[in-house]
Backbone of each chain as ProteinMPNN parsed JSONL, in Angstrom:
{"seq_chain_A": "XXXXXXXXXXXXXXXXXXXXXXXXXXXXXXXXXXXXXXXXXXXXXXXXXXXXXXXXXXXXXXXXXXXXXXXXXXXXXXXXXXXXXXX", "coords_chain_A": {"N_chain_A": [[97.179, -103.04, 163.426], [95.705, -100.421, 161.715], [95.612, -97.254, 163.34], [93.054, -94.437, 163.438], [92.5, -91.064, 162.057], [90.007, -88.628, 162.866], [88.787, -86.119, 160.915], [86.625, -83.246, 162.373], [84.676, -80.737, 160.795], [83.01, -77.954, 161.675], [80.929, -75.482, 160.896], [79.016, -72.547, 161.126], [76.276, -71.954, 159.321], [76.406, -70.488, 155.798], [73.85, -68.335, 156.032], [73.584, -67.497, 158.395], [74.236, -65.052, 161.051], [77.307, -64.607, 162.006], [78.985, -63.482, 164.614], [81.098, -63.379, 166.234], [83.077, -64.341, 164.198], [83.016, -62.001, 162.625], [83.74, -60.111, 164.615], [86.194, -61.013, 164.868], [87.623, -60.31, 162.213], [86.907, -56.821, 162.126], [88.748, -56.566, 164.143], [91.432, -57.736, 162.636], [90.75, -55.614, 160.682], [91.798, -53.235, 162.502], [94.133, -53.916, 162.977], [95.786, -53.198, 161.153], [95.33, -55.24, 158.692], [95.133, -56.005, 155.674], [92.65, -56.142, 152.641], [90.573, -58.116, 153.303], [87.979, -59.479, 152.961], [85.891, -61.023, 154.628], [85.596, -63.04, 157.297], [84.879, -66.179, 158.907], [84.668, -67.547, 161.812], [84.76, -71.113, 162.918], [84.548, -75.067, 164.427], [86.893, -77.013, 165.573], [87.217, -80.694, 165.289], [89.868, -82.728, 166.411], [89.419, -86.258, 166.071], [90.204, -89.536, 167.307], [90.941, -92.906, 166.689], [89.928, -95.759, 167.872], [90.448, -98.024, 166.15], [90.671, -99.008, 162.954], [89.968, -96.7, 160.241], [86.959, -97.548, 159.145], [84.07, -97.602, 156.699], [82.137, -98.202, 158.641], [83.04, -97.417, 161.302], [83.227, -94.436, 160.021], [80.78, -94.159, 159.752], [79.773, -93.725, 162.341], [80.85, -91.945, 163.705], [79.778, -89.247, 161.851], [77.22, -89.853, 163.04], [77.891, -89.35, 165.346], [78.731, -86.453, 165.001], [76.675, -84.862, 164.343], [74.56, -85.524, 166.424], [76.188, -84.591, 168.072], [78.489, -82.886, 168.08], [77.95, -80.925, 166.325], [75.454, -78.339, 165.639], [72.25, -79.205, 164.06], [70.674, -77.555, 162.931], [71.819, -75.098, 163.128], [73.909, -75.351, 161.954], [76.602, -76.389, 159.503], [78.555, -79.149, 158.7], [81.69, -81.363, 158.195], [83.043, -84.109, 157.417], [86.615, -85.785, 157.455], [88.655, -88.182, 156.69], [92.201, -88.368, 158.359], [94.315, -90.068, 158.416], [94.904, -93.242, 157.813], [92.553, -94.535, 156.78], [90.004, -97.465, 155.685], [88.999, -98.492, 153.336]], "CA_chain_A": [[95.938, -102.379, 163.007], [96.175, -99.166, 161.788], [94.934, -96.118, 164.337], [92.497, -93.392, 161.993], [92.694, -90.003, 163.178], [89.283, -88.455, 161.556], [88.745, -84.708, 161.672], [85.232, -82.92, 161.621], [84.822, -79.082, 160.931], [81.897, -76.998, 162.162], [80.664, -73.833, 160.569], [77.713, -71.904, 161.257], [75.273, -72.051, 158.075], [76.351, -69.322, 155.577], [73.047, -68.34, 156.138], [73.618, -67.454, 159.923], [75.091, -64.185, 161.222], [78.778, -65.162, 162.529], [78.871, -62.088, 165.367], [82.784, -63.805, 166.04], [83.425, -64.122, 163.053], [82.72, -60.374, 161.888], [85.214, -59.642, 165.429], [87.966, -60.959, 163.898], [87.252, -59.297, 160.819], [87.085, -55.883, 162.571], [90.564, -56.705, 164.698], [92.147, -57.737, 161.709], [91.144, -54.073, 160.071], [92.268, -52.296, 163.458], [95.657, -54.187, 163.251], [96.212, -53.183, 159.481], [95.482, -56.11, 157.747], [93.814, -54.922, 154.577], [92.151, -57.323, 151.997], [90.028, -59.343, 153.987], [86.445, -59.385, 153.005], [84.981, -61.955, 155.509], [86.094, -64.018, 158.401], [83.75, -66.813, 159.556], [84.843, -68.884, 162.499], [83.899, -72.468, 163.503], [85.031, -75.788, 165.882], [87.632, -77.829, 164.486], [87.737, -81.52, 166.049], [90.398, -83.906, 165.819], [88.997, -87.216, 166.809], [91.118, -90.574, 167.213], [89.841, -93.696, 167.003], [90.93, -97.091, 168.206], [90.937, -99.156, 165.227], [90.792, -98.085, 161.457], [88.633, -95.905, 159.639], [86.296, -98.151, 158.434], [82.984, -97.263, 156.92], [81.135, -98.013, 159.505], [83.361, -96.09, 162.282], [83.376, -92.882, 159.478], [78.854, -93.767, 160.051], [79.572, -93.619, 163.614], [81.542, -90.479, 163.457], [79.133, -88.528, 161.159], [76.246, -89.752, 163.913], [78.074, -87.89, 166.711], [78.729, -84.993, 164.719], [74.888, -84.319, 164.247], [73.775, -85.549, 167.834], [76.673, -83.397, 169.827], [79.47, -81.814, 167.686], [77.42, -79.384, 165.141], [73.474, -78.513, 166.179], [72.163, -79.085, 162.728], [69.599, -76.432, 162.864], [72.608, -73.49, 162.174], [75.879, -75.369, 161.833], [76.741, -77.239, 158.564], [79.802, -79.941, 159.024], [82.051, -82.299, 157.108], [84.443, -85.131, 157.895], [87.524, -86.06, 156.868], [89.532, -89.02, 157.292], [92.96, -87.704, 157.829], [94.906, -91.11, 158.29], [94.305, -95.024, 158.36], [91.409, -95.24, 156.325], [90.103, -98.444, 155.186], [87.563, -98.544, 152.517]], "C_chain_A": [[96.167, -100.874, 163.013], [95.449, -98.168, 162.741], [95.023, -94.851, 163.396], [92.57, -92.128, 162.811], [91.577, -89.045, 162.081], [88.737, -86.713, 161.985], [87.451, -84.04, 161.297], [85.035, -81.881, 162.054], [83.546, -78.732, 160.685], [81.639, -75.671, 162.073], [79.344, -73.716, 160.628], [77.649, -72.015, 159.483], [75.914, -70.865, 157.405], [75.102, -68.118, 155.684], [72.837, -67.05, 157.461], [74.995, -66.341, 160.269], [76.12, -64.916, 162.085], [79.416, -63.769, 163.579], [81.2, -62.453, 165.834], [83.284, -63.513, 165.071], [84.093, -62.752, 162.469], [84.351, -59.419, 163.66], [86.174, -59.526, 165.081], [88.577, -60.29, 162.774], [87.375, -57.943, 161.312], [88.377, -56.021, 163.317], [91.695, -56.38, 163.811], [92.484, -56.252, 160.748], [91.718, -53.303, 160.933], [94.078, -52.497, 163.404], [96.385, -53.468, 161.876], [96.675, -54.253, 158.498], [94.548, -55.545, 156.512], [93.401, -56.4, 153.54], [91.681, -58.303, 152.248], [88.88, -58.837, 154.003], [85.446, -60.167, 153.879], [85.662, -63.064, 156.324], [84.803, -64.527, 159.139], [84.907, -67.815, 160.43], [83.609, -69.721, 162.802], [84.817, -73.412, 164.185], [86.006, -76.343, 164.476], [87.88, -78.945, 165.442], [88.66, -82.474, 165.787], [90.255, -85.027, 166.669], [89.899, -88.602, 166.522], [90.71, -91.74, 167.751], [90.836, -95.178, 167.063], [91.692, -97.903, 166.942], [90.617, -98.318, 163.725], [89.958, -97.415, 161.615], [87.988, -96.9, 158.71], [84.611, -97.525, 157.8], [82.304, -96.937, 157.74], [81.546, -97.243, 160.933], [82.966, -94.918, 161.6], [81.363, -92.831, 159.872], [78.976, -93.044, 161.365], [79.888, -92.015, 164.152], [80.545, -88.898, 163.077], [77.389, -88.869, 162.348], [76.19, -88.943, 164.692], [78.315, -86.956, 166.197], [77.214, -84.944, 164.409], [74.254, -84.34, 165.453], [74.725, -83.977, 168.666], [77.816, -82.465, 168.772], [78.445, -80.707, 167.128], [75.912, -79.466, 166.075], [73.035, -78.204, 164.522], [71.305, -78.294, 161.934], [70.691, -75.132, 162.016], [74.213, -73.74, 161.999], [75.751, -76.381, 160.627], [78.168, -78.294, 159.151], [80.179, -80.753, 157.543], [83.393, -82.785, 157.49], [85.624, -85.192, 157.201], [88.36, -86.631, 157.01], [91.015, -88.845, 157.206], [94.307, -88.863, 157.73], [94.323, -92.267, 158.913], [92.847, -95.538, 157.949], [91.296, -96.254, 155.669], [88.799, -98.422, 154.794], [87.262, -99.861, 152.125]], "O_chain_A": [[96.642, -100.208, 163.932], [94.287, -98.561, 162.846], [95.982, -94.317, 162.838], [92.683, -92.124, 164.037], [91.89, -88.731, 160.933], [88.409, -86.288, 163.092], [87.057, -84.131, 160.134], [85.078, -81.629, 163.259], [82.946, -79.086, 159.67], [81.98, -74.817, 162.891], [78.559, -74.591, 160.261], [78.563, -72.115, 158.665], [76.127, -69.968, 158.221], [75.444, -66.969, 155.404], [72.147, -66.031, 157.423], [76.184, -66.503, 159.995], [75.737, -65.805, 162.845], [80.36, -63.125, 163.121], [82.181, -61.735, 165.641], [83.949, -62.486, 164.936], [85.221, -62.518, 162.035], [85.302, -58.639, 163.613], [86.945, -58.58, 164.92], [89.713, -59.872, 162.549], [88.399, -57.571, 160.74], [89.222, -55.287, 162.806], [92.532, -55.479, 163.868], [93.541, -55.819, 160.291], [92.349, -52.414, 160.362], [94.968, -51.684, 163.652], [97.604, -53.309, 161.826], [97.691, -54.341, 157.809], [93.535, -54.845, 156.528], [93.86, -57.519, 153.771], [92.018, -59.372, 151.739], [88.55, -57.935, 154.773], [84.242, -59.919, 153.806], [86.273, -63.957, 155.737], [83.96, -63.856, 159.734], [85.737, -68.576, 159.933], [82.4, -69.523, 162.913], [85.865, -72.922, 164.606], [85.973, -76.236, 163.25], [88.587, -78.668, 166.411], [88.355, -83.213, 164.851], [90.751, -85.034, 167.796], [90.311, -88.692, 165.366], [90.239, -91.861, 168.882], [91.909, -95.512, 166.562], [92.857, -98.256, 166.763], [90.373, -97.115, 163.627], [89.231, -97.28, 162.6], [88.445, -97.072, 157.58], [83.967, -96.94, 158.672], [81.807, -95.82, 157.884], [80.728, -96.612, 161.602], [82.327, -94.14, 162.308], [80.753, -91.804, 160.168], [78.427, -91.96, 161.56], [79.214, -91.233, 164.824], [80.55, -87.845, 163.713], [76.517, -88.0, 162.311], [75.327, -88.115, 164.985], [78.139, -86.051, 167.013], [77.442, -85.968, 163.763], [73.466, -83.44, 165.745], [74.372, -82.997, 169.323], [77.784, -81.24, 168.894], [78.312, -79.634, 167.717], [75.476, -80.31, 166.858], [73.398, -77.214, 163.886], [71.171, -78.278, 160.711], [70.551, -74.527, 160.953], [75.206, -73.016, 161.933], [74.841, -77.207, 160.698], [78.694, -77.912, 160.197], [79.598, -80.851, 156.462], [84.437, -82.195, 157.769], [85.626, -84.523, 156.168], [89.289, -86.0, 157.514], [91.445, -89.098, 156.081], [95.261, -88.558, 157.015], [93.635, -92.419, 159.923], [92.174, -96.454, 158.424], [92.227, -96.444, 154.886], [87.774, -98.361, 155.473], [86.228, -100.099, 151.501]]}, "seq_chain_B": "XXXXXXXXXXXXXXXXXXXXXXXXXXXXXXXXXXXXXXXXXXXXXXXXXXXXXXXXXXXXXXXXXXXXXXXXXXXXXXXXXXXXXXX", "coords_chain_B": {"N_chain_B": [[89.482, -61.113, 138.048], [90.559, -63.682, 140.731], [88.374, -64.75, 143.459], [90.292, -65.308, 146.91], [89.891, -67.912, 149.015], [90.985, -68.986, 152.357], [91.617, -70.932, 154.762], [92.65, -71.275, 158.241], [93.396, -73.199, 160.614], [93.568, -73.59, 163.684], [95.037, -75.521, 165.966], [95.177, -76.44, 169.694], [98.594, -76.773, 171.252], [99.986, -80.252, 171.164], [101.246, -81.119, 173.783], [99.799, -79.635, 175.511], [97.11, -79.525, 177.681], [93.65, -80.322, 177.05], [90.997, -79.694, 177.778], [88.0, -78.608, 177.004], [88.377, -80.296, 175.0], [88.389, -83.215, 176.011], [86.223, -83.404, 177.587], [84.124, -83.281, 175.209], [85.108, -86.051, 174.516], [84.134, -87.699, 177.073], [81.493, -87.17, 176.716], [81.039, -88.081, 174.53], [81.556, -90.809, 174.963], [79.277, -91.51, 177.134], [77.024, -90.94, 175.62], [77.077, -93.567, 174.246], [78.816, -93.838, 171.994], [81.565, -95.512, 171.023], [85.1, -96.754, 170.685], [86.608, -94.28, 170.568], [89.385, -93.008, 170.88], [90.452, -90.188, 171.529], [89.736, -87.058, 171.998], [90.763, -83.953, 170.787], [89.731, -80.061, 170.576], [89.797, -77.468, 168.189], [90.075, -74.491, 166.392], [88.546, -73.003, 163.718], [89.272, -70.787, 160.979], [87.483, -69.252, 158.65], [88.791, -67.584, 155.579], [87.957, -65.177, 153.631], [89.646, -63.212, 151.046], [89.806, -60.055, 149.126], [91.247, -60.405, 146.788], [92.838, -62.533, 144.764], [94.926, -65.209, 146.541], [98.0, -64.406, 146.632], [101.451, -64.764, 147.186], [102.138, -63.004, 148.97], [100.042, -62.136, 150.081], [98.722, -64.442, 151.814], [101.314, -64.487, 153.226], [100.436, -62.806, 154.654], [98.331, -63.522, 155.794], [99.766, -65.267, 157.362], [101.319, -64.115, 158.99], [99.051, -62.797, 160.638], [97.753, -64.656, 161.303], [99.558, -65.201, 163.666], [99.224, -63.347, 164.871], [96.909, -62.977, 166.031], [95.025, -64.585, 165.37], [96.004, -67.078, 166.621], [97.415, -68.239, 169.742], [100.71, -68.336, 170.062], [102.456, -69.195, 171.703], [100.935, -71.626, 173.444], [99.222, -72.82, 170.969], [99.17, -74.105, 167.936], [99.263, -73.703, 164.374], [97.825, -74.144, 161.379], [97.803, -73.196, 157.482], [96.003, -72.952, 154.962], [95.078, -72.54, 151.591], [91.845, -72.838, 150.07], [90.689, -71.911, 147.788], [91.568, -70.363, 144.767], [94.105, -70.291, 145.12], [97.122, -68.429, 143.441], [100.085, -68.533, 142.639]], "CA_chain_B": [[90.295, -61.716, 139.326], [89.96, -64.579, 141.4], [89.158, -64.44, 144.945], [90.618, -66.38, 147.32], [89.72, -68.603, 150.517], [92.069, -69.248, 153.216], [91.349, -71.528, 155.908], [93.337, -71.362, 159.331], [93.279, -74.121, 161.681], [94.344, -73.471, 165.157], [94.468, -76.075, 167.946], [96.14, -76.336, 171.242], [99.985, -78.044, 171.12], [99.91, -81.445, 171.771], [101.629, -80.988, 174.741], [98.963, -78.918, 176.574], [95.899, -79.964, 177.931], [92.59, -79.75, 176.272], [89.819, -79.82, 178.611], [87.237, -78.751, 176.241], [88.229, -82.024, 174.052], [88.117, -84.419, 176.874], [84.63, -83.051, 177.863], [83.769, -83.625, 174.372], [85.254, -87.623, 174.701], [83.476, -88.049, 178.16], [79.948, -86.745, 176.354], [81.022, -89.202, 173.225], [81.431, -92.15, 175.617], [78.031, -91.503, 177.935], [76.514, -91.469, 174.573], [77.476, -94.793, 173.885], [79.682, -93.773, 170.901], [82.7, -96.298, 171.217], [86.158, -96.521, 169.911], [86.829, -93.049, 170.427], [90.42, -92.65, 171.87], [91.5, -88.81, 172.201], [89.434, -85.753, 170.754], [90.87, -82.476, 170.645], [89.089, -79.293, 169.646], [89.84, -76.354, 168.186], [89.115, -73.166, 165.877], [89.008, -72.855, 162.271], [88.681, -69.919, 160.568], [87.259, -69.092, 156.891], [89.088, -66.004, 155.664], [87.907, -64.794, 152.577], [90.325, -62.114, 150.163], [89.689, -59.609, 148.332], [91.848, -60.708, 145.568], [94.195, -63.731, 145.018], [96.0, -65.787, 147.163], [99.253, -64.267, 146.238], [102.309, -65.749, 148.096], [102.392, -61.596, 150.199], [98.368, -62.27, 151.042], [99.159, -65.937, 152.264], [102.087, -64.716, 154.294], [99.733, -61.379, 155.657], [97.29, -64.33, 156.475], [100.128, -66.087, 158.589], [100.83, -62.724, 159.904], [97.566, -61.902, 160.913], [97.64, -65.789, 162.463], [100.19, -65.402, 164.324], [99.241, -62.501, 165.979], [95.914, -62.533, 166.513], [94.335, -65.767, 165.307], [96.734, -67.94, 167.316], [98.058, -67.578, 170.644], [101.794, -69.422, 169.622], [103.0, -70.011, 173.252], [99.981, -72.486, 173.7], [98.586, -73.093, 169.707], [100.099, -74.376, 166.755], [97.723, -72.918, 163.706], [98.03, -74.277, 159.35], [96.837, -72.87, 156.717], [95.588, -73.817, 153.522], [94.774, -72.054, 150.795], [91.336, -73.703, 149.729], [90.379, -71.804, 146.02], [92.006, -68.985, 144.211], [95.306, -69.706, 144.723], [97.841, -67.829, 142.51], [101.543, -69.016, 143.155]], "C_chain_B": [[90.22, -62.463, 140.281], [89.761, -64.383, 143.105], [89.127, -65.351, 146.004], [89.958, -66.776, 148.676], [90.349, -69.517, 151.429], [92.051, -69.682, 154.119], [92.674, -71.712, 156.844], [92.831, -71.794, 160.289], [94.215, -73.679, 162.909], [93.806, -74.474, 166.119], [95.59, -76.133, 168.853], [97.618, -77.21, 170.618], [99.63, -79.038, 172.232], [100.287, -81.614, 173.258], [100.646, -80.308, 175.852], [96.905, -79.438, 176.304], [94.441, -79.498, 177.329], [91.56, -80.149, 176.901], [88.674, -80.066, 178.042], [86.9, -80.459, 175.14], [88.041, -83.177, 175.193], [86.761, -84.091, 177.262], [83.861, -83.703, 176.681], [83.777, -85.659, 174.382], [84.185, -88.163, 175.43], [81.896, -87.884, 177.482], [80.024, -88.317, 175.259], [80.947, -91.066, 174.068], [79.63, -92.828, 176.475], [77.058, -91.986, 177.199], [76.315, -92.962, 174.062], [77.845, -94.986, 172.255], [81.407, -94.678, 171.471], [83.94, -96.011, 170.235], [86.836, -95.142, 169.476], [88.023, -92.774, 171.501], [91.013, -91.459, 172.717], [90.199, -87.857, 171.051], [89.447, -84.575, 171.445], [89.991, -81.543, 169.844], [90.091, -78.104, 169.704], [89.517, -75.397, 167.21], [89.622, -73.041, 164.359], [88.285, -71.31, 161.686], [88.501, -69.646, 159.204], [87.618, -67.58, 156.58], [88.884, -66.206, 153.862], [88.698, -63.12, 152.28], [89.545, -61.301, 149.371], [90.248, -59.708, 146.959], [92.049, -62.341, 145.412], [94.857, -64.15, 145.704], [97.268, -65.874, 146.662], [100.014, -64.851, 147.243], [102.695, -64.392, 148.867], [101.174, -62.099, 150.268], [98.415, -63.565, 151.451], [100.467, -65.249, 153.188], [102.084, -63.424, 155.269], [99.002, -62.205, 156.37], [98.202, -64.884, 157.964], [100.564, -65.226, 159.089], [100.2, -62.804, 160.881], [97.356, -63.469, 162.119], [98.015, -65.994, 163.54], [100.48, -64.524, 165.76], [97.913, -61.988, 166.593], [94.717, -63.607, 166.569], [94.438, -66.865, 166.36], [97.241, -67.408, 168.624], [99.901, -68.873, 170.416], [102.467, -70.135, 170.958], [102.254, -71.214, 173.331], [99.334, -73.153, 172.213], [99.202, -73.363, 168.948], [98.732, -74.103, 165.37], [98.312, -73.396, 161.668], [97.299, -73.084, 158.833], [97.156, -72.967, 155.306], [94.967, -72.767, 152.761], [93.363, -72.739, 149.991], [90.65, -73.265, 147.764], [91.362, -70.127, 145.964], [93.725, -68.636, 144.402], [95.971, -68.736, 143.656], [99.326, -68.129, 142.943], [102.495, -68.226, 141.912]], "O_chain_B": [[89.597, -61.846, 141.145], [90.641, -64.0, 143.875], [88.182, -66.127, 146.15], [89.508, -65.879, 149.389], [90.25, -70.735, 151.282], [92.557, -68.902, 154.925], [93.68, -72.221, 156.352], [91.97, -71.198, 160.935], [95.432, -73.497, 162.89], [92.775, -74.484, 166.791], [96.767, -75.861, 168.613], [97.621, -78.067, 169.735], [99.25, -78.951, 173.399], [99.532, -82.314, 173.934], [100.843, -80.54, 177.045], [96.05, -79.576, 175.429], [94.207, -78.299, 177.181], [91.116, -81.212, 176.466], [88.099, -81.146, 178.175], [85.977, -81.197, 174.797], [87.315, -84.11, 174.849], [86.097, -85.114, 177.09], [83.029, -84.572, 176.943], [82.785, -86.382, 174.286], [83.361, -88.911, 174.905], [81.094, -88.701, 177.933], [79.272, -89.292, 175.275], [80.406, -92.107, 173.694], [79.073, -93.925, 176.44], [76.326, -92.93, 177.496], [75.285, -93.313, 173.487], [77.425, -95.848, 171.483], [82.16, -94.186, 172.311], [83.888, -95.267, 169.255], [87.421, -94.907, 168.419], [87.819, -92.422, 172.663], [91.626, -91.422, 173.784], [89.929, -87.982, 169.857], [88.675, -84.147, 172.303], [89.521, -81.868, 168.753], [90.857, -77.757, 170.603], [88.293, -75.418, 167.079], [90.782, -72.995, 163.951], [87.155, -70.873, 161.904], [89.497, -69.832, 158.505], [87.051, -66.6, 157.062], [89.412, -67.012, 153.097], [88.485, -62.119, 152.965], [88.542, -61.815, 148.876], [89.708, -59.1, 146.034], [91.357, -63.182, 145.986], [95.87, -63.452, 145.746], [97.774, -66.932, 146.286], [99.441, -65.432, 148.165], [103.713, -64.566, 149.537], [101.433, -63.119, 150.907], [97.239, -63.778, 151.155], [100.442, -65.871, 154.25], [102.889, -63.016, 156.107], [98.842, -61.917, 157.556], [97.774, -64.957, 159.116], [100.187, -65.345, 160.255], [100.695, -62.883, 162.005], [96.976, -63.443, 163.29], [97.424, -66.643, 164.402], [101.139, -64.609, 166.796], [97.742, -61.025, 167.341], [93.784, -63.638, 167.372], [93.495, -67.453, 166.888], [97.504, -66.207, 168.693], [99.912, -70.073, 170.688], [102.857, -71.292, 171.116], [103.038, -72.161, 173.283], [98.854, -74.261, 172.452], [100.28, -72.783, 169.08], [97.529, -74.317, 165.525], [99.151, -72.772, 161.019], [96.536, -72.291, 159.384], [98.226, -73.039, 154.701], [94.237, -72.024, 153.417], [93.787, -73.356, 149.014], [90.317, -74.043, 146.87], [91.642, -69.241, 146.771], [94.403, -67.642, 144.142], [95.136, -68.21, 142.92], [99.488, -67.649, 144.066], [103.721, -68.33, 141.914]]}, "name": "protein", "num_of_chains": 2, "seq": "XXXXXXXXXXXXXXXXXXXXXXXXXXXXXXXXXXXXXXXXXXXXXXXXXXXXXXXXXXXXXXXXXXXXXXXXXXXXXXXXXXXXXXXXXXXXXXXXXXXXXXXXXXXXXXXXXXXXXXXXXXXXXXXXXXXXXXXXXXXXXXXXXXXXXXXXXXXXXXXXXXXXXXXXXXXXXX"}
């Protein structure tokens, strides 16, 4: 049985000042990086799951990212099965 | 001129402990989210260009990753070019 390994990335809303974000962005100009108009960070999880990626694990997945990974008020998300999916 | 967006993933090396992600597991289990073997977190960042993802602004990005995004002793960090390449 294959073992899915499904990954789900967490960004603040474009919407939503990114006060990190805009850090890195100022670093990056202090170091002399030049040509960088905007740096937004966010979470990056890689989650690993017993048995395939089946539909209904990728439901299960996309549940806990809304209850506990992202807060869906100012974080957008989006999955991505990165091996062992079974459609 | 197109301009580009450059996503850089950084998470911990496999080899070193990820606290934060096992916190995350332990919350996913309490929950009564199942089938959840291992989840690591870590930090993605959205870097938007002022220009093109030329193949010098793609290797200022891993630069810029390597010395300020990433810590490399402890992190291993991609990156992807997601629009505006130019090769």
């Amino acid at each position: 049985m294959p073992v899915a390994r499904v990954v789900v990335d967490v960004m603040l809303k474009p919407e939503i000042l990114d006060p990190q974000g805009k850090a890195v962005q100022g670093a990056l100009g202090r170091l002399g990086f030049e040509g960088v108009t905007s740096v937004r960070q966010g979470k990056r999880f890689e989650i690993e799951l017993a048995g395939p990626a089946t539909p209904e694990a990728v439901a299960e997945i996309e549940r806990a990212a809304s209850t506990l990974l992202a807060n869906p008020v100012i974080e957008d998300f989006t999955i991505h099965v990165e091996s062992g999916a079974e459609v």
